[in-house]
C-alpha positions in Angstrom: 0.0 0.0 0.0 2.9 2.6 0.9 3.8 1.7 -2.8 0.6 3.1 -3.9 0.7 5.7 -1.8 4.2 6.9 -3.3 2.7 6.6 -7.0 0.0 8.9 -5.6 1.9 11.8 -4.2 4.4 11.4 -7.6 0.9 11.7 -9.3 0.1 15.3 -7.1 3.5 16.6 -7.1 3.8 16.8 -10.7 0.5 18.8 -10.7 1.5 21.0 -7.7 4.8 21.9 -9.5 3.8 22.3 -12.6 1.3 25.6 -12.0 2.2 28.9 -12.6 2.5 31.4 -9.3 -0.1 33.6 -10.2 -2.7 31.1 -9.9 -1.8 29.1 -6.8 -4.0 31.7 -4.5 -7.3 31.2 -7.0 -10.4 29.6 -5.3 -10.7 26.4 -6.4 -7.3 26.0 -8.0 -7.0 22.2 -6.4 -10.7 21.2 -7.9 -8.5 19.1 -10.3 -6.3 18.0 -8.9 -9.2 16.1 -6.7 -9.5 13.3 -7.8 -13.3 11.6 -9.4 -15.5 9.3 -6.8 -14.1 6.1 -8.0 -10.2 7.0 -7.9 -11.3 8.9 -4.7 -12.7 6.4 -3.1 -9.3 4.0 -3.8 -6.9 7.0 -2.8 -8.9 6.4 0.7 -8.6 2.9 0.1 -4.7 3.2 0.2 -4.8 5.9 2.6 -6.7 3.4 5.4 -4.0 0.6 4.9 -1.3 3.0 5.2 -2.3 4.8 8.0 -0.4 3.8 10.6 2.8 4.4 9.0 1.9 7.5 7.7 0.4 9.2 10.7 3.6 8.8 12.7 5.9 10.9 9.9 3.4 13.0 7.9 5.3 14.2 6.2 6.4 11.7 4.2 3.6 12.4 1.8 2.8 16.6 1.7 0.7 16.4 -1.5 -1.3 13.3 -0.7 -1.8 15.2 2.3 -3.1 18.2 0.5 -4.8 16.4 -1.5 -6.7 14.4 1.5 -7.8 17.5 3.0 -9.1 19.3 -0.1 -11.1 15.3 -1.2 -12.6 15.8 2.4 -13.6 19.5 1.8 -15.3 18.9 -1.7 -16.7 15.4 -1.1 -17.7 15.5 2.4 -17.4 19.0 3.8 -20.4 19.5 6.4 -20.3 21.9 9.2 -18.5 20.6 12.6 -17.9 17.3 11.0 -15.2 17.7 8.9 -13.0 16.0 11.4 -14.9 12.9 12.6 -15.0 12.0 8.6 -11.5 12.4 8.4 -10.7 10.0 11.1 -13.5 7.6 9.9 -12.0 8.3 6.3 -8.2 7.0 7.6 -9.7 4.5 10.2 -9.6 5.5 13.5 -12.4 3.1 15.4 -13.5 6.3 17.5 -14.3 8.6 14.4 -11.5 11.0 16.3 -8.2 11.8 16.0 -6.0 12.4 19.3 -5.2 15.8 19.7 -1.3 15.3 19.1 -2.2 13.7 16.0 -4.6 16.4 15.3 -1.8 19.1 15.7 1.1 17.2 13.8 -1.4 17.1 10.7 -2.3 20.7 10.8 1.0 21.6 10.9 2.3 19.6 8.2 -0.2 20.5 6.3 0.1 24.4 7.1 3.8 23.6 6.0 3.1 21.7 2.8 0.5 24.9 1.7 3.2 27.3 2.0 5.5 25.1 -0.1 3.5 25.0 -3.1 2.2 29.1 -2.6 -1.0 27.9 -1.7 -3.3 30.5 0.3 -3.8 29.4 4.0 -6.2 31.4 5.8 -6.3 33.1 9.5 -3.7 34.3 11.0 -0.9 33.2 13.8 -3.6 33.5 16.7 -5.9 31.2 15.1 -5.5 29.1 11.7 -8.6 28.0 9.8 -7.2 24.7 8.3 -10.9 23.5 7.3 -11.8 26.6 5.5 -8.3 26.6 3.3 -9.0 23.5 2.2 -12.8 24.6 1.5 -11.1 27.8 -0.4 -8.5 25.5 -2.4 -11.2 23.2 -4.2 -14.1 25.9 -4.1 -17.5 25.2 -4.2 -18.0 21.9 -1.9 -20.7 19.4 -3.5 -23.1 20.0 -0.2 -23.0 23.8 -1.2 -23.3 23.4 -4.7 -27.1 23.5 -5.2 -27.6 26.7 -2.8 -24.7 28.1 -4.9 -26.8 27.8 -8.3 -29.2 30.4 -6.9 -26.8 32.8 -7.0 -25.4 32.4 -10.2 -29.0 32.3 -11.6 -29.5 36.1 -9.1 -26.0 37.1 -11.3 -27.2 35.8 -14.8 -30.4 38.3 -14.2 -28.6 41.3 -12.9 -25.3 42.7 -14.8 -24.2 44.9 -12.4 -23.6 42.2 -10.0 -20.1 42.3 -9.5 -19.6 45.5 -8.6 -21.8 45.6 -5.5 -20.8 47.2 -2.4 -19.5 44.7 0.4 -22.2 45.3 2.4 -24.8 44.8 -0.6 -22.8 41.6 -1.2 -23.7 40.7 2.3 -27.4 41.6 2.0 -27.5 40.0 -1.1 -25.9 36.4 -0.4 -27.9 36.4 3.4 -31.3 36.8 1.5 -30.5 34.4 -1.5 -29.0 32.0 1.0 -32.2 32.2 3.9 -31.4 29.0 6.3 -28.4 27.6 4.8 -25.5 28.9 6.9 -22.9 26.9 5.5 -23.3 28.5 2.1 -23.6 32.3 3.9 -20.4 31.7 5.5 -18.7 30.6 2.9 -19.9 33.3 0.3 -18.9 36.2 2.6 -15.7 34.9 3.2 -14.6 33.7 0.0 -16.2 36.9 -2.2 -13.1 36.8 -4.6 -13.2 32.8 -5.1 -16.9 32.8 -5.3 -17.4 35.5 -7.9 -14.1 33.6 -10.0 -16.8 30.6 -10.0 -19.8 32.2 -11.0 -18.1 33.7 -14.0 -16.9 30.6 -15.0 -20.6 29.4 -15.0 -22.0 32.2 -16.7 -19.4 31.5 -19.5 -20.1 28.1 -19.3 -24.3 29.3 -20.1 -23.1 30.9 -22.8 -20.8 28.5 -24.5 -24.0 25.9 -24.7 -26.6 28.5 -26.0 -24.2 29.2 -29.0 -23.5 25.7 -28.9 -25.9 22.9 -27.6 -24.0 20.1 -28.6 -21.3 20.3 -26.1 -20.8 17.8 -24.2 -20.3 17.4 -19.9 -16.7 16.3 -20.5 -15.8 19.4 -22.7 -17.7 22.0 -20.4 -15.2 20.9 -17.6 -12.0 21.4 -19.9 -13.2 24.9 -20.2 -13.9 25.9 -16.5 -14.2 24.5 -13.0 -17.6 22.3 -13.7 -17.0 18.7 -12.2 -18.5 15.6 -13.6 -19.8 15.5 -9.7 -21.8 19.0 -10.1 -23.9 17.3 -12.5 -24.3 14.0 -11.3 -25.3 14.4 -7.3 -26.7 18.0 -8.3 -28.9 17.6 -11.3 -30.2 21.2 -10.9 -26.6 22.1 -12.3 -28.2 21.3 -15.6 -31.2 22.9 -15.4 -29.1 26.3 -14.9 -26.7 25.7 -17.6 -29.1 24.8 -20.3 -32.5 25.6 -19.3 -34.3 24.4 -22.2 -33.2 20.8 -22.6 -31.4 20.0 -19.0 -31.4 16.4 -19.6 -29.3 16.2 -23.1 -26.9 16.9 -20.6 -27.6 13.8 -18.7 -27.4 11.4 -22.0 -24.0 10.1 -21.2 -24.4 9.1 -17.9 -25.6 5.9 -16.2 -28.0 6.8 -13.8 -30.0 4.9 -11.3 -33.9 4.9 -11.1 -37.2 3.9 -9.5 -39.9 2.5 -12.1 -43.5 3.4 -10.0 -45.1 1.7 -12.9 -43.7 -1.8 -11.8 -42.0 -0.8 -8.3 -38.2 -1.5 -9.8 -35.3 -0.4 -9.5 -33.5 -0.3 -12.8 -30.2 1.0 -14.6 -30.7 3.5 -17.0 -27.8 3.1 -19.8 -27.1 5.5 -22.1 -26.0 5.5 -26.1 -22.5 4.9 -27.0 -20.9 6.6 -29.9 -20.7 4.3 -33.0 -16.8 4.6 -33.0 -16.9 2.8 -29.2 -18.8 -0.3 -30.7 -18.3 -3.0 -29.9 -18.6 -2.4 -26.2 -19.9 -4.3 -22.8 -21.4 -2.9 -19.9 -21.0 -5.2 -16.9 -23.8 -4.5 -13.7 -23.2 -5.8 -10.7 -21.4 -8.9 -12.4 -24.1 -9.0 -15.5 -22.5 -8.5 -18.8 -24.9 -6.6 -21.5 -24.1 -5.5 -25.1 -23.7 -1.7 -25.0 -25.6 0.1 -28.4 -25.8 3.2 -29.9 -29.6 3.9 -28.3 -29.9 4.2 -24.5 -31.4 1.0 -22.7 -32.8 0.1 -19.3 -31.5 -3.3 -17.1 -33.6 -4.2 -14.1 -31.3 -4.4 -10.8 -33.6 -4.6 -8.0 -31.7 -6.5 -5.1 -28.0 -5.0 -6.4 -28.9 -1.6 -5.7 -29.2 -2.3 -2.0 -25.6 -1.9 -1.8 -22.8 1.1 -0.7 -21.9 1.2 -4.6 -23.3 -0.9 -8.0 -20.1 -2.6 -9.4 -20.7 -1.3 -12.9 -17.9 -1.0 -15.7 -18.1 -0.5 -19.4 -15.6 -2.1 -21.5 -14.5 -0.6 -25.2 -12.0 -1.8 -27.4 -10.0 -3.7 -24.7 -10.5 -0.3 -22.6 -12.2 -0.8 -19.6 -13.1 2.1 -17.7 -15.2 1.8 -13.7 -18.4 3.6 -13.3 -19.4 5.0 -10.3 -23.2 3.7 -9.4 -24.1 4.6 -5.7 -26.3 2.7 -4.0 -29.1 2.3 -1.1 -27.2 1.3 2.0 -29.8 1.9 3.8 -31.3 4.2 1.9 -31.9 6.2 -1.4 -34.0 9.4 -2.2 -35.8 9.4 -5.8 -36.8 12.4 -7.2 -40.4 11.6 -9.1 -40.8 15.1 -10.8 -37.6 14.1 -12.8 -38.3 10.8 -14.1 -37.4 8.9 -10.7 -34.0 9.4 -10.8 -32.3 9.1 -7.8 -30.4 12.1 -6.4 -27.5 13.0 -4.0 -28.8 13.5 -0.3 -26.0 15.0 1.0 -27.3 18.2 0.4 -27.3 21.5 2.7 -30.7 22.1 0.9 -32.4 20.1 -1.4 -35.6 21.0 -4.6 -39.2 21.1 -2.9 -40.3 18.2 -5.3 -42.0 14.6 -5.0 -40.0 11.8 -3.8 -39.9 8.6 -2.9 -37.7 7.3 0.1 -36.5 3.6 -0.6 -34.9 1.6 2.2 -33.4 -1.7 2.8 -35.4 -1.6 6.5 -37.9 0.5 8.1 -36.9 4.0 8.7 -37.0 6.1 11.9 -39.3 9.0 10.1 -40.4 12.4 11.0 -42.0 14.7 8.3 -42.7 18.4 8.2 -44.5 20.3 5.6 -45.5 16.9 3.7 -48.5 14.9 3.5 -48.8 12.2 6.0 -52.3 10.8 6.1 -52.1 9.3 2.5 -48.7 8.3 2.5 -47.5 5.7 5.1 -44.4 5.8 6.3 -42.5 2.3 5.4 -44.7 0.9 3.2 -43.8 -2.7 2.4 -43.6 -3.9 -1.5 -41.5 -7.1 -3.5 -39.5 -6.0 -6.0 -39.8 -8.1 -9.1 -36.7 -10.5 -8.0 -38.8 -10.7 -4.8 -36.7 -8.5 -2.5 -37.9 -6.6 0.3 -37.7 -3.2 0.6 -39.7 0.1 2.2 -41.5 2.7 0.4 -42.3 6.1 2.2 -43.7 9.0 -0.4 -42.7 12.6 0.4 -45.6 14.9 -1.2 -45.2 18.5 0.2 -48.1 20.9 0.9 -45.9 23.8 1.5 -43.3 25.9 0.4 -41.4 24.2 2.7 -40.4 21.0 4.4 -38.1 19.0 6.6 -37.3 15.3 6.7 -35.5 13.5 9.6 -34.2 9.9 9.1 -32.8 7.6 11.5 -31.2 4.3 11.1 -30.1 3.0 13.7 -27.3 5.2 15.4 -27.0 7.7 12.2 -30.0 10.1 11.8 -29.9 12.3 8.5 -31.7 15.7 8.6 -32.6 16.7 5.0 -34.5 20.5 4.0 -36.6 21.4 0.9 -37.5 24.6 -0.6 -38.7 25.9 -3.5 -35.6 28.0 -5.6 -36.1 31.5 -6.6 -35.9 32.5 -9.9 -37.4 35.0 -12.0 -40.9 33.8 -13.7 -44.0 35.1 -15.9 -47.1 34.1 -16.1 -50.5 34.3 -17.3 -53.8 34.6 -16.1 -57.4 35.2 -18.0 -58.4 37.8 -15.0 -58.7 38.4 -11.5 -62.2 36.7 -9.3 -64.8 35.1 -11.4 -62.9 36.4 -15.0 -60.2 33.8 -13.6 -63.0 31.1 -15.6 -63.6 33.6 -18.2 -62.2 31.4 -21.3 -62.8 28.3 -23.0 -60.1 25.9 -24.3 -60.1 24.3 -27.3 -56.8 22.1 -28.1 -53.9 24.3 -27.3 -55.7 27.7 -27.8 -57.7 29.6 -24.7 -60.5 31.4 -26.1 -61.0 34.8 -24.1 -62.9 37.8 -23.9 -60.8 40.6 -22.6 -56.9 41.5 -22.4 -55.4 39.0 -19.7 -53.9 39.6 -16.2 -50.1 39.5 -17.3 -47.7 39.2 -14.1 -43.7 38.9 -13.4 -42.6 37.4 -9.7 -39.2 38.6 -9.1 -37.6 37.1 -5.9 -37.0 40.0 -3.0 -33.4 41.7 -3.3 -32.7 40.3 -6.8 -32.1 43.6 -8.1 -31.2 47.0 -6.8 -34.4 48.5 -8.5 -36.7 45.8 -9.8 -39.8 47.9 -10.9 -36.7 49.3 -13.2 -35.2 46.0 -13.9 -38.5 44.9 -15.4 -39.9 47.8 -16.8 -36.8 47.9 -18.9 -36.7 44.1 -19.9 -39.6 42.4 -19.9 -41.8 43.1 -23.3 -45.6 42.1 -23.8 -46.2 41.9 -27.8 -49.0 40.4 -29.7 -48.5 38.7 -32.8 -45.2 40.8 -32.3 -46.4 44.2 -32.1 -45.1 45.7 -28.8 -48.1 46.5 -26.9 -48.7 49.7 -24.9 -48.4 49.6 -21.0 -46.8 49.5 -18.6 -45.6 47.1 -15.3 -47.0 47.9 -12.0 -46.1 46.9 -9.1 -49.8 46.1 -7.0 -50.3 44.7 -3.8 -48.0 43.5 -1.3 -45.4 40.7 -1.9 -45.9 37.1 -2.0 -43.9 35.8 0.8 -40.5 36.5 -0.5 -41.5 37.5 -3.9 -42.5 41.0 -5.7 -45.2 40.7 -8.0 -45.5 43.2 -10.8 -48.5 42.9 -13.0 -48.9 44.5 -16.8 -51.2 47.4 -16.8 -52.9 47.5 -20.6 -53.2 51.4 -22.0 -56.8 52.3 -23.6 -55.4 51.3 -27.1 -52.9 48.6 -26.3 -52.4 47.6 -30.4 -52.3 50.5 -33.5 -53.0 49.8 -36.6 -52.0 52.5 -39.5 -54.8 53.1 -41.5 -54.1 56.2 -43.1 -51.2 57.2 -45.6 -50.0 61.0 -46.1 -47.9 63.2 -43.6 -49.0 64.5 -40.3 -48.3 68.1 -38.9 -48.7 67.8 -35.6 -50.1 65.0 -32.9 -53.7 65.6 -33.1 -53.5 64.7 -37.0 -51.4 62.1 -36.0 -54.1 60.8 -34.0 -56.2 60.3 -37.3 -53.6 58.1 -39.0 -53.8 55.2 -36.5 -56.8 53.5 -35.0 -57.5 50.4 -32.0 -56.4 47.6 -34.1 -59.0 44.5 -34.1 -58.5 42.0 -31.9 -61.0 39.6 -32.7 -59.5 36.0 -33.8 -56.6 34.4 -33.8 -53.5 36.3 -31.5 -50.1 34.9 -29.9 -49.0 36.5 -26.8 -45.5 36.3 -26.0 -43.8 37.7 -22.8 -40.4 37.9 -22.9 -37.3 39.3 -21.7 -34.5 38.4 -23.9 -31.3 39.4 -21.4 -32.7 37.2 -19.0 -33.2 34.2 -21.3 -37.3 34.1 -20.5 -39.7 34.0 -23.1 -43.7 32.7 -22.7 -45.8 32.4 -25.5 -49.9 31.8 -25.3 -51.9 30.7 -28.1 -55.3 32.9 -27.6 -58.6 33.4 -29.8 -60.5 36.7 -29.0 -64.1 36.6 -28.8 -66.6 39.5 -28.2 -67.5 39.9 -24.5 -71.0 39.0 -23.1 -71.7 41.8 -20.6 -75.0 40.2 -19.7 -73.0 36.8 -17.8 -71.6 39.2 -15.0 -74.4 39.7 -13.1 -75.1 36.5 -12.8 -71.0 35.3 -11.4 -71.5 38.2 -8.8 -71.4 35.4 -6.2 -68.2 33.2 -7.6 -65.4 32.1 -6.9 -66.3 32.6 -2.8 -65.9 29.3 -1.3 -65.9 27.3 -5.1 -62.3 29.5 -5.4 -60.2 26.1 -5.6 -61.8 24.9 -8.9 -61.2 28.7 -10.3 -57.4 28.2 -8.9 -56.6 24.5 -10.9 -58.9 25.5 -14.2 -55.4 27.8 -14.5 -53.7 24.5 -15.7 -54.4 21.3 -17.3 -51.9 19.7 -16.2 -52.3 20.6 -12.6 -50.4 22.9 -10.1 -47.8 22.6 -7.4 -48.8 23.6 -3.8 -46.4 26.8 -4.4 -48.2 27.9 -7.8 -51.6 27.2 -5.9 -50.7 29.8 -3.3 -49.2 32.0 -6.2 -52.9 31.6 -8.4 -55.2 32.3 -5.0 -52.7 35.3 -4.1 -53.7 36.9 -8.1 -57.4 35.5 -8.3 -58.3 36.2 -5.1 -55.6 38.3 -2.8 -58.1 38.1 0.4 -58.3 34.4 0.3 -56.2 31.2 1.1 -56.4 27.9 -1.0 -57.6 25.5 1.2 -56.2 22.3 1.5 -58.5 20.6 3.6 -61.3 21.3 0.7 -58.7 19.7 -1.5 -58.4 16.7 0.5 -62.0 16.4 0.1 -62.4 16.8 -3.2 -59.6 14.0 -3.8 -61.7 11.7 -1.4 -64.6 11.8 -4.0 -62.0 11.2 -7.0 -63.0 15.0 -8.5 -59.2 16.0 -8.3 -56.6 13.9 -8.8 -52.9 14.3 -7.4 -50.3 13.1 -9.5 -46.9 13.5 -7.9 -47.3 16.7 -6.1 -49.3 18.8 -8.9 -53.1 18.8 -8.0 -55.2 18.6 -11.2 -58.7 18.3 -12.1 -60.1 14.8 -12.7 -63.3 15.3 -13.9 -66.5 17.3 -13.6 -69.6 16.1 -12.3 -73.5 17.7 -13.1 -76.9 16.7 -12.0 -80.0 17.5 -13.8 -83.1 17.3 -12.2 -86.2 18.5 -13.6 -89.3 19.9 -12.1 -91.5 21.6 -14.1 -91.2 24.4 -14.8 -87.3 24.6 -13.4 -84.7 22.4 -14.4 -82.1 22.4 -11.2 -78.4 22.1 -11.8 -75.9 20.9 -9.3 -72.5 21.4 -10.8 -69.1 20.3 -9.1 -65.9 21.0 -11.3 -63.7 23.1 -14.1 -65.7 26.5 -13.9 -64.6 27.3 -17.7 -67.3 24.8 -18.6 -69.5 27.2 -16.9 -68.6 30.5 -18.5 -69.0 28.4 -21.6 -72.4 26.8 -21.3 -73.7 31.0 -20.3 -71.9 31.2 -23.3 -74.1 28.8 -25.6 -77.2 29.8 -23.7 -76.8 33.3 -24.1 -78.3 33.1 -27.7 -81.3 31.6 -26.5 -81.9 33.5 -23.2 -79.9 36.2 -23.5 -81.0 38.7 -20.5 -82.9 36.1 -18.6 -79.8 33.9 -17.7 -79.9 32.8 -13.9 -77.4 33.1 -11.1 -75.2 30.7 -10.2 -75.4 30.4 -6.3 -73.0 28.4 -4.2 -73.8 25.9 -1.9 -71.6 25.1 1.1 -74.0 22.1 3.1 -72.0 21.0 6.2 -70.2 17.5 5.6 -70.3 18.1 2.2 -67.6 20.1 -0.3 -69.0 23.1 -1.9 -71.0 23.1 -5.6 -72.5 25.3 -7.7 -76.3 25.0 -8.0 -78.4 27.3 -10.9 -81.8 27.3 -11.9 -82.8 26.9 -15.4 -85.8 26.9 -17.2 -87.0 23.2 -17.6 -87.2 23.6 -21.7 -83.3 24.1 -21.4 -82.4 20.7 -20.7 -81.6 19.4 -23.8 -79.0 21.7 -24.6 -77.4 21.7 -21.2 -77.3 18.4 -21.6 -75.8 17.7 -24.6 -73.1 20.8 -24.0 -72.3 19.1 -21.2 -71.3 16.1 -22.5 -69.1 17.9 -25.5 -66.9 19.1 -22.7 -66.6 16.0 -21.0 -68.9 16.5 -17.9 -70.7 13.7 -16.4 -74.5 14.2 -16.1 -74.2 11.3 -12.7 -77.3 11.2 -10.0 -74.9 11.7 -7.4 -71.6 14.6 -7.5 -69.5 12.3 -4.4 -70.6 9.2 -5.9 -71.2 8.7 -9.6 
């Protein structure tokens, strides 16, 4: 082993000797140097069987030493535990290293740092060893997801680098809230951190001029590690937005099938030029191909790593494949891959806990009366393991997991970023449209907004004014943003305010002499038809486009809505979306459609009991909508439970045959019962309620809890 250890610091020397001065004091400068998980994991390997030899003369081997405190600082770096994972690392049985030992390290490695011109930070009085090594590799993988928010806070505001210290300070303690690690390390490391975020910025910018870079030439170019991307998939979703997962195509990943309840090995495509090649799982060989493949695992997952190599032209190269000993996190709202716990913060998404043995579990901020904790199921091979679900009903949650004498305390949160959206109106114009395909028919201009997270920039009503364009059909409309109510939690919200004539259109030629002739020259261009929003701010790489059909308003239907959305307000809130909406865009929806009301997710859970919403993952959507017709001469009563745009278009259709004698709708709200909307037509009517019913895919059921 000492041999090994010898070819090892030969191996970090040459890399230590070979860099140029001016360099040696960058943040980060040792990131690679450190070597990747598998050759990581054998560099520990050595390091354990060498360790008593090595501990007594230190420093025998300075650059493996280095090199052992900057692994420890990217790979495992946690607050107050850097140390007991050293000594567990090199083998001590106690997870603690004896003070003298402690001390002889320090100061061989204090000596070895000031040998190669490396920056050692603190002073005589007090030496912080830890946060050197944290400033030599720079961004530790626990800090790396908190550390995308602000480089997405820098791609959205230019002047970012030339903040004041104590706007830094403002800045990184609101964009890092609860995660203290990242907040000491950002305002102690401004110069390293704002070397990395440059590189990342770059790195955006190299794959929107070019998208078919790969993950191995991004890192040739800057600091990115293959690590970043593979135990912090949100690294992807920064760097290329649009299509995160092309950047995923190369790598192996492990996933949960909720289809089947298996755990399989996702494979991807080789090149054609690496044919003929073998992949090798957990002692299975399988004929690699050019087009990405799936091989069941089950039982060899349950395991501290999956063996897995791929072999190429009598090159054989180890894959690293972690595994669930005891336990693995899946992420469901990203195709159930799973993802890298050791986390200082982690996405607010859906998962699925998987563990080789029931878990010790406490929840906060997720659903708990539909979701079991330790559910038994038999994977395919017939092992054993424990499902628990993690659905969140808040913006944010907490998980604690114990097995046995290790207990693992994970957060989630939603991440800020800047966002537009869309809404038909405010209160009952919420409902005002119909859809038909991809198009929302409307009848008026629609509530525009922009949610910009609190301290993004130093001025955001100017930020936004100045970046964010409404056009139609791509003529720039007339407005302006506004900035109306107060925040949402720890957003602003800034809403587009249309002028009296939004859209010109020329319909004059000749000269004008002054503005009141110019006046005659244009006129309110016609909205009526077919239009395409688009909201867009092109600096900040966001652009929303809406596929709308104008129709002419029905004044008349109003008076009859007066009473809506009230306590019906949750149907209003998830007609927004077809697809359903996340807890977080719920509160967002009720905080625009109705600012003095809170969704309700007790009426939720009711309306899930009697399978009228439907929950998939952690997106509430609507299921179905119910109606009962009952006739009695010479009324026809309507009780009507679901998607309120069915409504609006049903007054709609019946507006040409009853024009101004179209009833209320009234709300009913019976105890024990969730609320519905009941109207009362005239009897004759039924046939074409019926029948328009039906188009939309209502049921017409004798029952609206139980069809």
């Amino acid at each position: 082993m000492t041999t090994q250890l010898i070819a090892f610091e030969s191996t970090f020397r040459k890399f230590l000797d070979s860099q140029e001065a001016t360099v040696r004091e960058r943040s980060g400068y040792l990131l690679p140097l450190i070597p990747n998980r598998n050759e990581w994991d054998r560099f520990i390997g050595v390091t354990r069987q060498a360790w008593d030899l090595w501990r007594t003369k230190p420093d025998t081997f300075p650059a493996c030493l280095v090199v052992l405190y900057g692994g420890h600082a990217f790979f495992e770096y946690e607050d107050a535990t850097f140390w007991p994972r050293f000594a567990e690392a090199v083998g001590c049985p106690q997870k603690t290293l004896p003070l003298a030992a402690y001390n002889r390290l320090n100061r061989v490695y204090s000596s070895a740092v000031q040998r190669w011109g490396l920056k050692l930070l603190g002073n005589d009085a007090r030496m912080s060893y830890v946060g050197s090594a944290v400033h030599h590799i720079g961004i530790p993988i626990s800090l790396w997801d908190g550390f995308l928010d602000l480089c997405e806070w820098a791609a959205a505001r230019e002047d970012w680098q030339s903040l004041s210290g104590d706007e830094w300070e403002t800045t990184v303690t609101r964009l890092s809230g609860s995660r203290r690690r990242l907040r000491s390390f950002l305002l102690s490391n401004r110069q390293g951190g704002t070397e990395i975020i440059r590189e990342m910025l770059d790195a955006r910018r190299c794959l929107a001029s070019d998208p078919a870079l790969t993950v191995d030439q991004l890192k040739q170019a800057c600091l990115l590690r293959v690590e970043y991307f593979d135990e912090v998939p949100e690294t992807a979703e920064f760097l290329k937005p649009n299509d995160p997962e092309s950047l995923f195509r190369d790598r192996p990943r492990l996933v949960w099938k909720d289809q089947n309840c298996s755990l399989v090995l996702h494979l991807p495509g080789l090149d054609r030029q690496r044919l003929p090649a073998t992949w090798n799982i957990a002692g299975r060989p399988l004929a690699a191909n050019a087009t990405p493949a799936e091989i069941a695992i089950d039982s060899a997952a349950f395991a501290p790593a999956i063996p897995a190599t791929i072999t190429a032209q009598s090159d054989s190269q180890a894959v690293r494949l972690p595994g669930l000993n005891p336990w693995g996190l899946f992420d469901m709202e990203r195709g159930g891959y799973w993802i890298n716990t050791n986390r200082e913060e982690l996405p607010l998404r859906s998962y699925v806990l998987i563990a080789t043995k029931p878990v010790q579990l406490v929840r906060r901020g997720f659903e708990e009366a539909d979701c079991p904790a330790n559910d038994r199921y038999e994977l395919p091979d017939g092992t054993s393991c424990y499902l628990t679900r993690l659905w969140p009903k808040d913006r944010f949650a907490a998980a604690s997991i114990a097995d046995g004498a290790k207990t693992t305390e994970l957060r989630f949160r939603t991440r800020k970023r800047v966002q537009a959206r869309l809404f038909v109106g405010q209160g009952w114009h919420s409902a005002r449209f119909r859809r038909e395909g991809d198009s929302l028919n409307i009848e008026k201009f629609p509530l525009v907004c922009v949610l910009v997270p609190l301290g993004y920039f130093a001025n955001s009503e100017q930020t936004v004014q100045e970046n964010f364009i409404v056009q139609i059909d791509g003529h720039r409309a007339g407005g302006s943003w506004e900035r109306r109510g107060e925040a949402l939690e720890d957003y602003e919200l800034f809403f587009w305010s249309w002028s009296k004539r939004p859209l010109l259109e020329k319909v004059r030629t000749g000269k004008a002499t002054n503005l009141r002739e110019l006046g005659k020259f244009f006129e309110p261009m016609d909205l009526q038809g077919h239009r395409i929003l688009t909201i867009e701010a092109t600096r900040l790489g966001i652009r929303f486009a809406y596929d709308l059909w104008f129709e002419n308003p029905r004044i008349e239907i109003e008076r009859c809505w007066r009473a809506l959305p009230g306590n019906y307000l949750l149907w209003f809130l998830l007609a927004q979306s077809r697809e359903g909406l996340k807890w977080d865009e719920l509160a967002l929806a009720s905080h625009v459609i109705a600012p003095d009301t809170k969704v309700s997710y007790y009426l939720l859970k009711k309306y899930l009991d009697v399978r009228l919403i439907i929950q998939r993952g952690r997106c509430w959507a609507i299921a179905e909508s119910r109606a009962i017709l009952k006739a009695h001469s010479p009324w026809l009563t309507m009780r009507f439970c679901g998607d309120p745009s069915i409504l609006w278009g049903l007054y709609r259709k019946m507006y040409h045959l009853m024009k101004d004698k179209l009833p209320p709708v009234s709300i009913v709200d019976q105890r024990g019962e969730p609320p519905f909307v009941q109207i009362e037509w005239p009897a004759e009517a039924n046939g074409e309620i019926y029948r328009y019913l039906k188009s939309r895919g209502a049921r017409v059921v004798n029952d609206l809890w139980n069809p």
